[in-house]
C-alpha positions as CSV (number, residue, x, y, z in Angstrom):
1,X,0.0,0.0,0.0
2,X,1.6,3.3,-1.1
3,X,0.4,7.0,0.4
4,X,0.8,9.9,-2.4
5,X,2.7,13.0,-1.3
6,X,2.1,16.4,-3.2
7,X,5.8,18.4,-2.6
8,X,6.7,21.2,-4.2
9,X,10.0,22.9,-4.9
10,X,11.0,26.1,-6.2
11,X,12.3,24.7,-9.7
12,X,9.5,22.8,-10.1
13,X,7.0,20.2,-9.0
14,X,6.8,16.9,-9.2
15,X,4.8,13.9,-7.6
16,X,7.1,11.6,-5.6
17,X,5.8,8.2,-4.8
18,X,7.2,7.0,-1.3
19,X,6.8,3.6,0.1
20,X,5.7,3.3,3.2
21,X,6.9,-0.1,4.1
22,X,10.5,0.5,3.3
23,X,11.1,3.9,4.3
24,X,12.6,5.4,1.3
25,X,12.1,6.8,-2.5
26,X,11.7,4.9,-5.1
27,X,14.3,4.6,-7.5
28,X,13.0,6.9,-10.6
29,X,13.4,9.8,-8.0
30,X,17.3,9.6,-6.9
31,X,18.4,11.6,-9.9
32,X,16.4,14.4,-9.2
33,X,17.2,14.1,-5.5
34,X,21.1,14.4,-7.1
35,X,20.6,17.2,-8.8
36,X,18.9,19.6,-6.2
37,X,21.8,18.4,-3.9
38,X,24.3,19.8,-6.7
39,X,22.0,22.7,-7.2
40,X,22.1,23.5,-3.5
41,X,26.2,23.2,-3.7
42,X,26.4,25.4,-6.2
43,X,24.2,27.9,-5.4
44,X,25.8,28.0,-1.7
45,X,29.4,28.4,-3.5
46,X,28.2,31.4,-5.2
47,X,26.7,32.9,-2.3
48,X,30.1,32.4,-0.4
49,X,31.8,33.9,-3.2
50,X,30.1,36.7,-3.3
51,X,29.8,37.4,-0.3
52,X,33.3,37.4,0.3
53,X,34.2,39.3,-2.7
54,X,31.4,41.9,-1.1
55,X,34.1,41.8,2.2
56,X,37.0,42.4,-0.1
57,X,35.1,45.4,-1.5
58,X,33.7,47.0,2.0
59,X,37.8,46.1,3.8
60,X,39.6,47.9,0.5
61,X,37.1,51.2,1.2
62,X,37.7,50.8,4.4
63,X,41.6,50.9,4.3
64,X,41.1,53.2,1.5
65,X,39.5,55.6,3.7
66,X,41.8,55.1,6.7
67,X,44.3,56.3,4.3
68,X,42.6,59.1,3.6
69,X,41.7,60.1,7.3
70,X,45.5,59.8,8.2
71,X,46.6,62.3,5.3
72,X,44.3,64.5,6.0
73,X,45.4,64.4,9.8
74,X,48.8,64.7,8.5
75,X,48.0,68.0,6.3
76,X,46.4,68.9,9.3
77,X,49.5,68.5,11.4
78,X,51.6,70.2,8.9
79,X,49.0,72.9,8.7
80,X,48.9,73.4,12.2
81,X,52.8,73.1,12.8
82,X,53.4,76.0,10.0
83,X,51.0,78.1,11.7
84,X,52.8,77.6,15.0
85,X,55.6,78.2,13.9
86,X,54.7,81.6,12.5
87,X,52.8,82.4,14.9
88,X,56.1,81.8,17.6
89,X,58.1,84.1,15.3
90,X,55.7,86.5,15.4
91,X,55.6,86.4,19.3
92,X,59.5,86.0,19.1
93,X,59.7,89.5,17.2
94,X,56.8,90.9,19.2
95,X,59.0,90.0,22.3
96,X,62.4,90.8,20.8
97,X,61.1,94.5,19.8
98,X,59.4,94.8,23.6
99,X,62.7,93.7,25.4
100,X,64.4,96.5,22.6
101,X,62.6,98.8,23.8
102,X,63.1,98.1,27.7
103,X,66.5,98.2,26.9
104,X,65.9,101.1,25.2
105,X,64.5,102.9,28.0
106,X,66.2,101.6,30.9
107,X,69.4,103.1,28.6
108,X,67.9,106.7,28.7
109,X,66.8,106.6,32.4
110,X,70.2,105.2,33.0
111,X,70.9,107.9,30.6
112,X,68.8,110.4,32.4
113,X,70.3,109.2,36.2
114,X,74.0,109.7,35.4
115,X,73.4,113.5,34.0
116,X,71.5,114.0,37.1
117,X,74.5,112.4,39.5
118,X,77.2,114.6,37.3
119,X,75.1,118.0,38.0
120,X,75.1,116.6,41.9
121,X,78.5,115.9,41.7
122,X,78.8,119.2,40.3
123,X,76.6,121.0,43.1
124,X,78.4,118.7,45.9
125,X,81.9,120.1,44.5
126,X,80.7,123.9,44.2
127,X,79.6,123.5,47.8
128,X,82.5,122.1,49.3
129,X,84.8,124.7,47.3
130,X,82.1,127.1,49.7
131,X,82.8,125.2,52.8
132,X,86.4,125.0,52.7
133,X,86.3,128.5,52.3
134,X,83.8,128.7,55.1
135,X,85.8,126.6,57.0
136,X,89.1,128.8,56.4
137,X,87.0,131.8,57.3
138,X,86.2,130.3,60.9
139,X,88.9,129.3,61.5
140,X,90.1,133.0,61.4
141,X,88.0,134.0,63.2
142,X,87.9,131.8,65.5
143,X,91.7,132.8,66.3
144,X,90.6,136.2,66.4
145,X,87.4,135.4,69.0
146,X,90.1,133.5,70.7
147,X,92.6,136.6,71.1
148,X,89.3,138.7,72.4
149,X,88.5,135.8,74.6
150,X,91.7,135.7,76.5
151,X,91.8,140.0,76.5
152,X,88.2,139.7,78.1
153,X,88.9,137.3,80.7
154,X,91.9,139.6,81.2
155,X,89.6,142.7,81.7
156,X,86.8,140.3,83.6
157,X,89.9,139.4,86.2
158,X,90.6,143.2,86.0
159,X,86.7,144.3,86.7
160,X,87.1,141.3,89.6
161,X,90.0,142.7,91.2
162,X,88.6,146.5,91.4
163,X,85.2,145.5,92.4
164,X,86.6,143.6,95.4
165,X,88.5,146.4,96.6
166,X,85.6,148.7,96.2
167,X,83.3,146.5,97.9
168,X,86.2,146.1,100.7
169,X,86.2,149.8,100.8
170,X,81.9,149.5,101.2
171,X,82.5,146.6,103.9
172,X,84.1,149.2,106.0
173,X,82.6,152.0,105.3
174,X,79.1,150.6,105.8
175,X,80.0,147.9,109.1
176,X,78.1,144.7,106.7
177,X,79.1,142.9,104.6
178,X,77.6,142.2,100.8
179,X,76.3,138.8,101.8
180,X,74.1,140.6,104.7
181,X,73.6,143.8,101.7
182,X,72.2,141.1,99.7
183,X,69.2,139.9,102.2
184,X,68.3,143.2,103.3
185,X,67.9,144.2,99.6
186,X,66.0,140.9,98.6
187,X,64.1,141.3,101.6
188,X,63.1,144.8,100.9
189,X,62.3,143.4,97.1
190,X,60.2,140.6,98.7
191,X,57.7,143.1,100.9
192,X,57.7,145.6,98.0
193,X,56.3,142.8,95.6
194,X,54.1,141.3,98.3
195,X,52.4,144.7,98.8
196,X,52.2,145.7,95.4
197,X,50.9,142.3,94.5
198,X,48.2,142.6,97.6
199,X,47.5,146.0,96.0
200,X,47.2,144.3,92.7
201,X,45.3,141.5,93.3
202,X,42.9,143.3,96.0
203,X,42.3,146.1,92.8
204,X,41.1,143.2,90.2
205,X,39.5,141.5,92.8
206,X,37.3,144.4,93.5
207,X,36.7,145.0,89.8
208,X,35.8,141.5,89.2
209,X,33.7,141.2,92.6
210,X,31.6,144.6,91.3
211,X,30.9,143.4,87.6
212,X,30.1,139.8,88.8
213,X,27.4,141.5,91.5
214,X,26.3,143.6,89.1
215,X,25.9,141.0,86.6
216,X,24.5,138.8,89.0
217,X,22.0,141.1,90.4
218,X,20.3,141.8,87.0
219,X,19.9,138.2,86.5
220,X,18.9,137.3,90.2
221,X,16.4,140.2,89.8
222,X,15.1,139.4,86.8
223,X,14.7,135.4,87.6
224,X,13.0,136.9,91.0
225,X,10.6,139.5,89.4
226,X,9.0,136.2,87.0
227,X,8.7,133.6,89.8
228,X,6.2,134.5,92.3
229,X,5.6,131.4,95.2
230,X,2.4,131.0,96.9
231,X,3.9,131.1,100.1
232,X,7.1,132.1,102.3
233,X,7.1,129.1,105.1
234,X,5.6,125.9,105.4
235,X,5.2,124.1,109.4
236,X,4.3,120.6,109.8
237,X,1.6,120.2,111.5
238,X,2.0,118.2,114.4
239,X,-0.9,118.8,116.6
240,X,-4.9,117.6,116.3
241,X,-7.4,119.8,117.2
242,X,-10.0,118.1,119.9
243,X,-14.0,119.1,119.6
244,X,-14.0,118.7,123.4
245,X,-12.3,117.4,126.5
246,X,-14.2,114.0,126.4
247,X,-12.2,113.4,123.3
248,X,-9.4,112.8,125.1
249,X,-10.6,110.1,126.6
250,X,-11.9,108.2,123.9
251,X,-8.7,108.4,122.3
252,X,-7.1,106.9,124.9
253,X,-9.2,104.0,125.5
254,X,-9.9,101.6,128.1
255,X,-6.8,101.1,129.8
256,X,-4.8,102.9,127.3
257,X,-5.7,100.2,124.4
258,X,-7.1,102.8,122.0
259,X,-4.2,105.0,122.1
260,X,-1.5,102.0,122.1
261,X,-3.3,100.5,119.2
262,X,-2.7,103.8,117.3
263,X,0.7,104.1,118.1
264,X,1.5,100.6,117.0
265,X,-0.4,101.5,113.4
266,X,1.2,104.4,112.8
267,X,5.0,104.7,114.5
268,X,3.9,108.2,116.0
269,X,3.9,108.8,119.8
270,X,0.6,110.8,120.9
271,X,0.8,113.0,123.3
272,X,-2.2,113.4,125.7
273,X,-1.1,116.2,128.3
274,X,-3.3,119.1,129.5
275,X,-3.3,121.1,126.4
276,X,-7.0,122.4,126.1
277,X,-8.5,120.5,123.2
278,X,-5.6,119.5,121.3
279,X,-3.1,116.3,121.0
280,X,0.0,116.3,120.1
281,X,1.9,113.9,117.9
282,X,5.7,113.3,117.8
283,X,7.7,111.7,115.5
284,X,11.1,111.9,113.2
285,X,9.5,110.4,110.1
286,X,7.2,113.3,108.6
287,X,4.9,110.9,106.4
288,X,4.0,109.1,109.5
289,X,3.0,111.9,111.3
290,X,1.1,112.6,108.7
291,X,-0.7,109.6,108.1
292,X,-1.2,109.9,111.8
293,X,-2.7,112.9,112.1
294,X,-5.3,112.5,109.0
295,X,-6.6,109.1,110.8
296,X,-6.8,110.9,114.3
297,X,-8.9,113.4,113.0
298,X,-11.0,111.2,110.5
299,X,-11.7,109.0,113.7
300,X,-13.1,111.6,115.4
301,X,-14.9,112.8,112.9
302,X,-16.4,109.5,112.4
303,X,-16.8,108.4,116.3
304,X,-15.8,104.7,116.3
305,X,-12.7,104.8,117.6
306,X,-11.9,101.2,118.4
307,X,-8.3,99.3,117.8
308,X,-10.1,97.5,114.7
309,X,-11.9,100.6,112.9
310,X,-8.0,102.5,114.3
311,X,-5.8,99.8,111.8
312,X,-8.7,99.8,109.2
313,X,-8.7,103.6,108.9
314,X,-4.5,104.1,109.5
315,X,-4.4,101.5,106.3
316,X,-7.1,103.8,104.3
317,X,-5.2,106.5,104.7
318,X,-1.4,105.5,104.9
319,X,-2.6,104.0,100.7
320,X,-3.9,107.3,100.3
321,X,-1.1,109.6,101.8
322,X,1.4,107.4,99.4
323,X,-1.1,107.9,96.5
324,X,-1.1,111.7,97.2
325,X,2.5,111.8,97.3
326,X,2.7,110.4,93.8
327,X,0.1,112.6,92.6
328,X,2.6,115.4,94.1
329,X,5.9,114.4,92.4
330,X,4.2,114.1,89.1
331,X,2.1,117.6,89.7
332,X,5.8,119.1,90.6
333,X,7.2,117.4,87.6
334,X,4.3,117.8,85.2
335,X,4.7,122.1,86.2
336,X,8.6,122.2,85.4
337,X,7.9,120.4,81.9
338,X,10.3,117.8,82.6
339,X,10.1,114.5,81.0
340,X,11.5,110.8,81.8
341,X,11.6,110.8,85.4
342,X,12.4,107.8,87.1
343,X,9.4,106.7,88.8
344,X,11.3,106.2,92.3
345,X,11.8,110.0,92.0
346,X,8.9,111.2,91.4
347,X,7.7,109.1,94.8
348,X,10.4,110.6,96.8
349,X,9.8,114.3,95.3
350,X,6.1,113.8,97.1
351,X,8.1,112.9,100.2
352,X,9.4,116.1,100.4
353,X,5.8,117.6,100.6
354,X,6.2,116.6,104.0
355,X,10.0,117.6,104.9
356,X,11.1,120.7,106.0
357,X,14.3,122.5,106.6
358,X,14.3,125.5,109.4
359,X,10.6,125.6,108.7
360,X,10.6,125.9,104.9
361,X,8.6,123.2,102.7
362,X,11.5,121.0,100.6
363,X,9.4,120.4,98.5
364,X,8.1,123.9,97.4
365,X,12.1,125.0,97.8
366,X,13.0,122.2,95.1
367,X,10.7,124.1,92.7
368,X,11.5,127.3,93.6
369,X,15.3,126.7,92.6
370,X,14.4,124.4,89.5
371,X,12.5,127.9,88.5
372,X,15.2,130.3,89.9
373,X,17.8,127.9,88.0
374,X,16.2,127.4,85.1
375,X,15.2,131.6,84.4
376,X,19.1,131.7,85.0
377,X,20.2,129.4,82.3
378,X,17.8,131.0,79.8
379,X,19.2,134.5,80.3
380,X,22.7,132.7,80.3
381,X,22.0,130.4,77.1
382,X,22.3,127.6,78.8
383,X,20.0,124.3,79.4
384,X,17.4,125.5,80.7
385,X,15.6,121.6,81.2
386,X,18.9,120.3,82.6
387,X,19.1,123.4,85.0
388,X,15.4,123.0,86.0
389,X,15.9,119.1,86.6
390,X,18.9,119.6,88.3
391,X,17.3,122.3,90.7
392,X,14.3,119.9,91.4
393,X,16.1,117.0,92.4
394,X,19.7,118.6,94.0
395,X,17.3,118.0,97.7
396,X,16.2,114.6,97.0
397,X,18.3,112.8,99.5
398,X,16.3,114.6,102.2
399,X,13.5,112.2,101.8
400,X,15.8,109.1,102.4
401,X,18.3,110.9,105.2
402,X,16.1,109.6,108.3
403,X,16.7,105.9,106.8
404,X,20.5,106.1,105.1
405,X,23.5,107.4,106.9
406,X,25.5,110.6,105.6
407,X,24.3,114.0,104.4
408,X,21.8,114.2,102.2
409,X,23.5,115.3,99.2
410,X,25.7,112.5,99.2
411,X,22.7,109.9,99.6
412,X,20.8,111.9,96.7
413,X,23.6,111.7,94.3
414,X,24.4,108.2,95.1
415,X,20.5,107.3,94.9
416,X,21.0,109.0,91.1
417,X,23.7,107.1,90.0
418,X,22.1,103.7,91.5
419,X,18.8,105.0,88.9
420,X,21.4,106.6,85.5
421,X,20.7,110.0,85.9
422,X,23.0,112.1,84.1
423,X,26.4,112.9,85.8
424,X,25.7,116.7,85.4
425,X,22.8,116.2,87.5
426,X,24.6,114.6,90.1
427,X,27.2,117.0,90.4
428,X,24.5,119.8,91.0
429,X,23.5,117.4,93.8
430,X,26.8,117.8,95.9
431,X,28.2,120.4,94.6
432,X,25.3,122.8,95.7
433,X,27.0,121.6,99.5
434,X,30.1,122.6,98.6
435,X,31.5,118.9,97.9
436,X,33.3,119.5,94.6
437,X,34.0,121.6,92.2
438,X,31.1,122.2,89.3
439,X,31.5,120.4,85.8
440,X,28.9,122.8,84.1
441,X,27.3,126.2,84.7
442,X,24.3,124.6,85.0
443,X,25.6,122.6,88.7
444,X,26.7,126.3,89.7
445,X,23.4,127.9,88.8
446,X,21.9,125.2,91.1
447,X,24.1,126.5,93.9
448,X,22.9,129.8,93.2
449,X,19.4,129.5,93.4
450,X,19.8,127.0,96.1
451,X,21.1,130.0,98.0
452,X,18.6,132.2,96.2
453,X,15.6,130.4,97.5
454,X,17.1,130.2,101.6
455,X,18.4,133.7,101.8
456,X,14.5,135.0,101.2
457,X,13.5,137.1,104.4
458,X,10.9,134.9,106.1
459,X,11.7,132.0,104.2
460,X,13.4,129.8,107.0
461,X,13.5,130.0,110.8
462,X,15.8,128.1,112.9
463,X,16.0,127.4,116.6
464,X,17.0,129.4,119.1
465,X,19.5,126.9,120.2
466,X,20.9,126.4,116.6
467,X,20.8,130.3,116.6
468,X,23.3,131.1,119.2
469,X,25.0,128.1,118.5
470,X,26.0,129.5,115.0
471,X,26.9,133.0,116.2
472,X,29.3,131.3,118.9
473,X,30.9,129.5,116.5
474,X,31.6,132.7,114.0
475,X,33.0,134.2,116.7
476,X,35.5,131.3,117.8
477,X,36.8,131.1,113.8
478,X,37.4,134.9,113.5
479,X,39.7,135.2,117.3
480,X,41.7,132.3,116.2
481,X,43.7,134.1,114.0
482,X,46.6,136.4,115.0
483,X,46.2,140.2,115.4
484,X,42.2,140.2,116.0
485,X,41.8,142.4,118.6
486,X,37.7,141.8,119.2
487,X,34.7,140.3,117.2
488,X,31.0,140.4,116.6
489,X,28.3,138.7,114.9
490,X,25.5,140.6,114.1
491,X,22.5,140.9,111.8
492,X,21.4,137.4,113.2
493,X,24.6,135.8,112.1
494,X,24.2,137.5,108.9
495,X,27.6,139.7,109.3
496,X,30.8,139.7,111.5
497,X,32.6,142.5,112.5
498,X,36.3,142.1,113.4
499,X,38.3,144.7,114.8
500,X,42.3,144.0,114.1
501,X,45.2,145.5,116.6
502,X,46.7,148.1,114.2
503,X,50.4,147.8,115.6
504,X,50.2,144.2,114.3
505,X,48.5,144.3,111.1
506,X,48.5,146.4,107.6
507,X,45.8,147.2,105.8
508,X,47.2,144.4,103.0
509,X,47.2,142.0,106.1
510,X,43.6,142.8,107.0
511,X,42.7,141.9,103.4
512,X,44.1,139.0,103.7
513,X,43.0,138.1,106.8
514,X,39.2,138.7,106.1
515,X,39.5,136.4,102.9
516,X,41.1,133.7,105.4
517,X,38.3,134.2,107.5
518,X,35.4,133.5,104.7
519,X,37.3,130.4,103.5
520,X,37.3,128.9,107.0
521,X,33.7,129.8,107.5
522,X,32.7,127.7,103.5
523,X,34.8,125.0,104.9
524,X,33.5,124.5,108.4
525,X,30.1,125.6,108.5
526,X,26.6,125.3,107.3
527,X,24.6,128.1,107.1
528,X,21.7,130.0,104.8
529,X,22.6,132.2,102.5
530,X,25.4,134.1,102.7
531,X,27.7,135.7,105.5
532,X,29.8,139.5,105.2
533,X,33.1,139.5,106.9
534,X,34.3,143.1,107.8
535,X,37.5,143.8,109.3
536,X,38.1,147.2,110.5
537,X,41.8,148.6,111.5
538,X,41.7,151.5,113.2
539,X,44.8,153.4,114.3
540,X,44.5,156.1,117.9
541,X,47.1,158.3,118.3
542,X,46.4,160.3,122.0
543,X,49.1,163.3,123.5
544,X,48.2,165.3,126.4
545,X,48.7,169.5,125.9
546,X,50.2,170.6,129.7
């Protein structure tokens, strides 16, 4: 049994009979099987052929162009090699003509250095031609100083000689010799020049003293005629006014409890004694007496006077007494037109409301000299805000001087350091005591009106103890010097007048004795306003007619 395959081929097609029981073609179909076999042979040696031949073709461009790649690389080179090499003899002549000309010029400053070193040489042998002629000259005349030289010290010795026998002949003529001539003529000198510089100084002293006073009083009187105060002196008031004698009573309490109560709230002794209708209150600290005084006499105005409704009401009131003094600084502040006040002083400024010194308000003083000052510096041209501020705060210590040890200007200035107020402001502070020497007009207009606003008649009052003290101790500093005869103060310390032994003293002396006087007084005392020395010499020449 035989199957029938359909194959075809791309020559052409045939039908090939294969036998399925032994596996192979039949024998009519071998020679074609041949011939596509030698078909396929040949076909795949062409293809080889060509192929290669194609290889051969594509590896002779290909070496062809590598050929032609190098000699263009090598034109290249060449190219670029002639062009460096031009261009390095162009930079070779550009360099040669540069270093040319260098040369060129370094030859014509060299040029240029030796003409000026031949003219030098030139000047340098001209001028020491003219100082060996120079030199020739001196020395001439240096022979010929030398020759009136030795004829001087010939005629010196000469002039020696004669004036030692003439002052021998004076020695014994006279009975001293020149040595004693000598001090007696230099002391003579000595007290001619000490009077006539006494004279001298006294003379522009006094011409000074009269233009400064008259300077002064035309500013003083114009700073006085635009500030008017409202009042002269200011007390404390340190005693409560009773409705009736039954008052007393209730003040005092049942076994004293009411009156210890208060005490105890306030830090103020009262004093119940037989005054008619009045009690008295007694204490150093000024705002406690004050906030003592305003609850006394708001507990009698209300009735209940009991220890509770006593430390209710001394509480009330010491809130609004600090409140007050507040509103005071600021008023005082707010009225100078001064701005940036520490707080601190504007709570010790209302303090002061209830200080006083020899019965004059400190507070209303600090204004009056921060006016005084600052009218002063405006007819002066100078700061008139740092004068005012200065003026109100140079007393500000006094409201801190019962609780810090020292005088009070030193505890205000340090108090305005510890808060940066200006250093100007602080040397108005102690130099209005005399501690220091002013920095600024300003510090010594403070002193001034400091002065200005104590020396006021009625202004301040002082004890009677203080009084005499004072006057005792003018006295003692004008008889401790030498040649006071006698002394007395008068116008209530405002004057002394010393009366010198004339057989001791000049009138120079006296001068200078009543200006040692004043200086002692600055130095060792404090006192208002100002004190006049007068020293009167008085000569008494008595004969008897018989």
């Amino acid at each position: 049994m035989s199957n029938i395959l359909h194959r075809e081929t791309k020559y052409k097609s045939k039908v090939y009979f294969f036998n399925l029981r032994t596996g192979g073609f039949s024998d009519m179909n071998v020679t074609y099987v041949i011939i596509s076999i030698l078909i396929g042979g040949v076909m795949s040696a062409f293809f080889a052929l060509y192929f290669r031949q194609l290889y051969r073709k594509k590896e002779i461009e290909l070496q062809d162009k590598q050929a032609d790649t190098i000699r263009d690389a090598e034109k290249e080179a060449e190219k670029i090699k002639k062009e460096a090499l031009i261009e390095a003899k162009d930079t070779k002549y550009q360099v040669k003509a540069e270093v040319e000309k260098e040369i060129k010029e370094k030859r014509q400053e060299i040029t240029h250095v030796e003409k000026r070193l031949r003219h030098k040489e030139e000047l340098l042998d001209k001028k020491l031609d003219q100082f060996e002629k120079r030199d020739s000259e001196l020395s001439k005349r240096e022979k010929e100083f030398g020759k009136k030289e030795q004829s001087q010290q010939e005629r010196e010795k000469e002039y020696e000689r004669l004036l030692q026998i003439e002052t021998e002949k004076l020695e014994k003529i006279s009975g001293i010799t020149s040595e004693e001539a000598k001090s007696q003529l230099l002391k003579k000198v000595e007290d001619e020049v000490k009077l006539e510089t006494g004279r001298l100084i006294k003379q522009i002293e006094q011409e000074a003293k009269e233009e400064s006073e008259k300077r002064a009083k035309h500013i003083i009187g114009l700073a006085i005629q635009r500030y008017s105060g409202e009042h002269v002196c200011d007390a404390t008031v340190t005693a409560v006014t009773l409705p009736n004698e039954e008052m007393k009573g209730r003040i005092i309490g049942r076994e004293g409890r009411n009156i210890r109560a208060l005490e105890a709230a306030t830090g103020v002794d009262f004093i119940v004694d037989d005054t008619p209708e009045a009690v008295t209150l007694s204490g150093f600290d000024p705002v406690r007496r004050e906030i003592a005084r305003i609850s006394l006499e708001r507990l009698i105005s209300d009735g209940r006077i009991h220890p509770a409704r006593i430390e209710e009401i001394v509480e009330k009131v010491r809130k609004e007494v600090n409140n007050a003094m507040r509103e005071e600084g600021e008023k005082a502040v707010f009225d100078l037109g001064l701005t940036a006040v520490h707080p601190e002083f504007i709570k010790l400024l209302g303090r002061l409301k209830y200080r006083t010194s020899y019965g004059q308000n400190v507070l209303q003083h600090s204004k009056e000299v921060a006016y005084f000052a600052g009218m002063m510096a405006g007819e002066l041209n100078a700061d008139v805000k740092l004068a005012k501020r200065s003026g109100l705060l140079h007393d500000i210590g006094k409201a801190l001087d019962h609780e810090i040890e020292g005088p009070h200007h030193e505890i205000g200035a340090a108090f305005a350091k510890k808060y940066g107020e200006d250093e100007r402001v602080i040397n108005a502070m102690l130099v209005h005591h005399g501690d220091g020497d002013p920095i600024c007009v300003e510090s010594a207009l403070v002193t001034a009106a400091d002065a200005l606003s104590a020396a006021r008649p009625g202004v301040r009052r002082e004890s009677i103890e203080n009084y005499i003290k004072r006057l005792q101790k003018l006295e003692e500093i004008a008889m401790s010097y030498t040649g006071v005869d006698k002394c007395y103060a008068i116008q209530a310390g405002r004057e002394i007048r010393i009366i010198v032994k004339p057989e001791d003293t000049t009138d120079d002396m006296s001068y200078l004795i009543s200006r040692e006087i004043a200086k002692k007084i600055e130095s060792e005392m404090t006192y208002p306003g100002q004190i006049k020395i007068m020293v009167i010499r008085e000569a008494r020449f008595v004969e008897y007619a018989r």
